[in-house]
N, C-alpha and C positions, 0 to 999 in steps of 0.2 A: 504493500500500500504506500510505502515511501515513496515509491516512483513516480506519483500523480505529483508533486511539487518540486520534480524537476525532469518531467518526462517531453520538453519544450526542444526542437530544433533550433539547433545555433543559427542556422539558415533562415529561418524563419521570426518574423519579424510579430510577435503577439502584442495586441493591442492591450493595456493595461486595462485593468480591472477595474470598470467604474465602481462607486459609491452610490447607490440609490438607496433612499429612503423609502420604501415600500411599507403597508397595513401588511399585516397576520394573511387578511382575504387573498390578495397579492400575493403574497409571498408562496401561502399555498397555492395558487392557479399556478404560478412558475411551477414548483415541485412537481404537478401533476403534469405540466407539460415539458417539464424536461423526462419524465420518467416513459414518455411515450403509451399511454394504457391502450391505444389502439396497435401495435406489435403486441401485445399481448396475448391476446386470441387465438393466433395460429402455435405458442407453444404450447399453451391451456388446453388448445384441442390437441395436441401429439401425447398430452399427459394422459388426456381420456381417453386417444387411441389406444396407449399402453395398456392402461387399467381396462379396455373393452376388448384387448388381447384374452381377459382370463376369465373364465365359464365362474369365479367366482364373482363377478362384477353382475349386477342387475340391478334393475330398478329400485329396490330398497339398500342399495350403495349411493344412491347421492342422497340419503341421507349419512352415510358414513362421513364421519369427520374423516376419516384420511382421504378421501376423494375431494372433498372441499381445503383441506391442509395443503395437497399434494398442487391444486389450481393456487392455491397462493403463492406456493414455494416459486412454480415455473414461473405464474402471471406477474402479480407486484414485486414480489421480492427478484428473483434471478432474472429475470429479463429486465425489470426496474435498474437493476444495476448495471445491466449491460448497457443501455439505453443511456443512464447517466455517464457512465465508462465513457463514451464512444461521444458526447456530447463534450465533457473534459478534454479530451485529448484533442478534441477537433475544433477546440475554437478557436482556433486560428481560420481555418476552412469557411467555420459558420460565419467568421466578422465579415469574409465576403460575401459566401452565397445566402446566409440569412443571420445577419445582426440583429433581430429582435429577437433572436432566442435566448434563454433564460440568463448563460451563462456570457456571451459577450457583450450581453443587454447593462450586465450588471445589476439585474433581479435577482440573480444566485450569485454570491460570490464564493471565489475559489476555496474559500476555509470551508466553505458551508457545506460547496459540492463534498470535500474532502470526508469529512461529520460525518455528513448523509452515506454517500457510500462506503464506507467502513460500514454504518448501521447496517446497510443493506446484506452485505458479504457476511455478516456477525447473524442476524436472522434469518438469512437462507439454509447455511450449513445447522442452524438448529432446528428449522422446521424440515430439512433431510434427514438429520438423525433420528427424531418422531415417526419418521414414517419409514425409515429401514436405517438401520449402520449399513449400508452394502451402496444407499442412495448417497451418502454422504460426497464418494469419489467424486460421484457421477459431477455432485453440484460444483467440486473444487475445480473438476474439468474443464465447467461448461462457464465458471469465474476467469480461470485463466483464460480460456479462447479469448473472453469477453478483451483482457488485457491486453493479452500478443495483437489481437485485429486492430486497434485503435491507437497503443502505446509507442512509441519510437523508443528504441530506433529500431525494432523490428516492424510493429505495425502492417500487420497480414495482408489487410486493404490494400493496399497500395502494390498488390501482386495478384496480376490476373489470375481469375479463377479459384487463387491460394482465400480471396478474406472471405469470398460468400461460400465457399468449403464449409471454411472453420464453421461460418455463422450457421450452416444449415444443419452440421451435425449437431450443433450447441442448441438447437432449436427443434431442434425434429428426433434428432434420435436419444439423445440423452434423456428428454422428459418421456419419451415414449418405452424407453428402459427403466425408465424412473416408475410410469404408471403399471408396467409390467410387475417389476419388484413385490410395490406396494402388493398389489391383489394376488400376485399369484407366488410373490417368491423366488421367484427363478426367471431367466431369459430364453426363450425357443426362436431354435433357427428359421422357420416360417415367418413369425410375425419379425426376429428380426432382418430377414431379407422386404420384406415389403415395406421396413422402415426405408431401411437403403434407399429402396424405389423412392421413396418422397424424400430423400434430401436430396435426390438427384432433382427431382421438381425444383424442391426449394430454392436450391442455387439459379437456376432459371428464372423462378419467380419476385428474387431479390433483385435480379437486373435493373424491373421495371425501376427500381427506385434509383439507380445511378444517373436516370435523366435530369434529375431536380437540382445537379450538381456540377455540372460540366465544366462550366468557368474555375471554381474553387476547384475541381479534382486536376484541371489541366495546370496551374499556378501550384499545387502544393506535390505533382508531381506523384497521382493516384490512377493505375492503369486498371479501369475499371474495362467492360465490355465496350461501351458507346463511345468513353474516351479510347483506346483501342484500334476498335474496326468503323468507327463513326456509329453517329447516330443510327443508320438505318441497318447496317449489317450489324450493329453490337444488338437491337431489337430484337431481330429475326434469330439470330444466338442463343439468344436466352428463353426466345420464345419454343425454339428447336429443344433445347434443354429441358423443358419444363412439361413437355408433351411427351417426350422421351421417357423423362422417370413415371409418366403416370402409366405409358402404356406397360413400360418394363412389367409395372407392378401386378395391371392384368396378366399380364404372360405368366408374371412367377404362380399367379391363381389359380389360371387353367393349367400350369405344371402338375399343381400341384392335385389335378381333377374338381377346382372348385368353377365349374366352365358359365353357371350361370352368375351367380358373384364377378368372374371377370369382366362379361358383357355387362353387368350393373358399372363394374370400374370402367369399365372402357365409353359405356353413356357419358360419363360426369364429365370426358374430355369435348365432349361436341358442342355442348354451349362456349368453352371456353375456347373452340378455336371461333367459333361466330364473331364473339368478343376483339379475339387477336385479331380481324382485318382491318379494322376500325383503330386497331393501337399501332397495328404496325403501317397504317399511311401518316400518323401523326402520331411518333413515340414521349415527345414531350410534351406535348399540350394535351395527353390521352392516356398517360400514364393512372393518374391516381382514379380518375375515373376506372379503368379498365381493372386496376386493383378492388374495387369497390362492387362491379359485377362479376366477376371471373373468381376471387379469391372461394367463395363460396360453394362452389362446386370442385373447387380442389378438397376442399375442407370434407366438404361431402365422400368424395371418395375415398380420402384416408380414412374415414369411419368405416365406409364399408367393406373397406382391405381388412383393417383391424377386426370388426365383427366376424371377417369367413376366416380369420383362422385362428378363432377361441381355440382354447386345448383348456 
């Protein structure tokens, strides 16, 4: 945790830390927006794919506190941290491509973010250990990615294809080992092969959001896809990427003789390529939109991956 107050490039010129006088009201909206609670959702759902990996999961498990414990670990706490991480490290990026966020706004300051995430990193590995000692790695894992992707002077990101790896397996598989753990104890090579299947997606699907940055990732010297191959082939990339791991996933299904389950997974891909012609003639101005209809039937399928292969 030391390294957040001196994890700064010599090369890089960081804008000093304003002083704002902000209310409590304030202060909290910052917090909530730097912690991003809209990435949250897609590791919340890999948790409950996990936990809907095991024939002990049913309907009278969400009322089970560990299914509700296991959504806080990934949702606010572990992703909250990573969200703040990666906000930390990158404001230098953010004073160009968005200066009103919390931290180069001077809504959060640096001691604050610092506080806060220690808090976060300190209440995740505990709400992992409540719900398995075995969960615990998982969390220390999916903390460090959070590090390496954001931190200098490795900082993941800034190596095509290496940061949305890290983030996907931090995000997809870990909670989805995590949710396994919890209910059933143990990890099976079935459900973990059709994790695979969706970080393969995932890394596709994290693409869309390399559009919102293009200025700041070319100046801070971040080879993302679109910075890359340009805008219209780093699109189509990601977009190739993200239909790939879904269909993998069918394929691993009917491997495995689940043939009607696969053509269920294999449906969930057709609205989403509808979506994709519409993103891929305008990938910047059609991004966050296309996230907003499309994400939902990814979502969907990884549930229905997870459901066909309970043990």
């Amino acid at each position: 945790m030391k390294s957040f107050a001196s994890a700064t490039d010599s090369k890089v010129s960081v804008p000093p830390a304003r002083r704002v006088e902000i209310s409590w009201a304030a202060k909290t909206a910052a917090w909530i927006e730097l912690l991003k609670p809209v990435t949250w959702f897609p590791v919340m759902c890999a948790y409950a794919s996990g936990a809907m990996c095991s024939t002990q999961f049913s309907t009278r498990s969400l009322a089970d506190g560990r299914f509700w414990l296991g959504l806080l670990m990934s949702g606010p706490l572990i992703s909250g941290t990573c969200q703040a991480m990666n906000d930390y490290f990158d404001r230098d990026v953010d004073a160009i491509n968005e200066p009103y966020r919390p931290i180069p706004s001077g809504r959060i300051t640096l001691r604050e973010a610092t506080i806060g995430i220690t808090i976060l990193c300190v209440l995740t590995i505990i709400a992992a250990f409540f719900l398995s000692p075995w969960i615990v790695p998982l969390a220390v894992i999916g903390i460090t990615n959070a590090h390496l992707y954001s931190a200098r002077p490795i900082k993941l990101k800034r190596i095509l294809w290496v940061g949305n790896a890290t983030v996907a397996v931090s995000y997809i598989l870990l909670p989805w080992m995590s949710g396994e753990l919890t209910f059933k104890g143990t990890i099976t090579v079935p459900a973990t092969l059709v994790a695979l299947c969706y970080v393969v997606a995932s890394i596709g699907s994290m693409t869309t959001n390399d559009f919102k940055s293009l200025e700041g990732d070319l100046r801070m010297d971040i080879h993302t896809l679109p910075q890359v191959f340009g805008v219209a082939r780093g699109a189509k990339f990601g977009v190739l990427v993200l239909n790939i791991g879904q269909l993998c996933a069918a394929v691993v299904l009917a491997g495995l003789g689940l043939w009607l389950w696969s053509a269920l997974v294999f449906a969930t891909v057709l609205p989403q390529v509808y979506y994709q012609r519409r993103f891929l003639k305008d990938p910047i101005n059609t991004a966050i939109w296309y996230n907003a209809h499309a994400q939902g039937f990814l979502v969907l399928g990884m549930f229905l991956a997870a459901w066909a292969v309970r043990s």
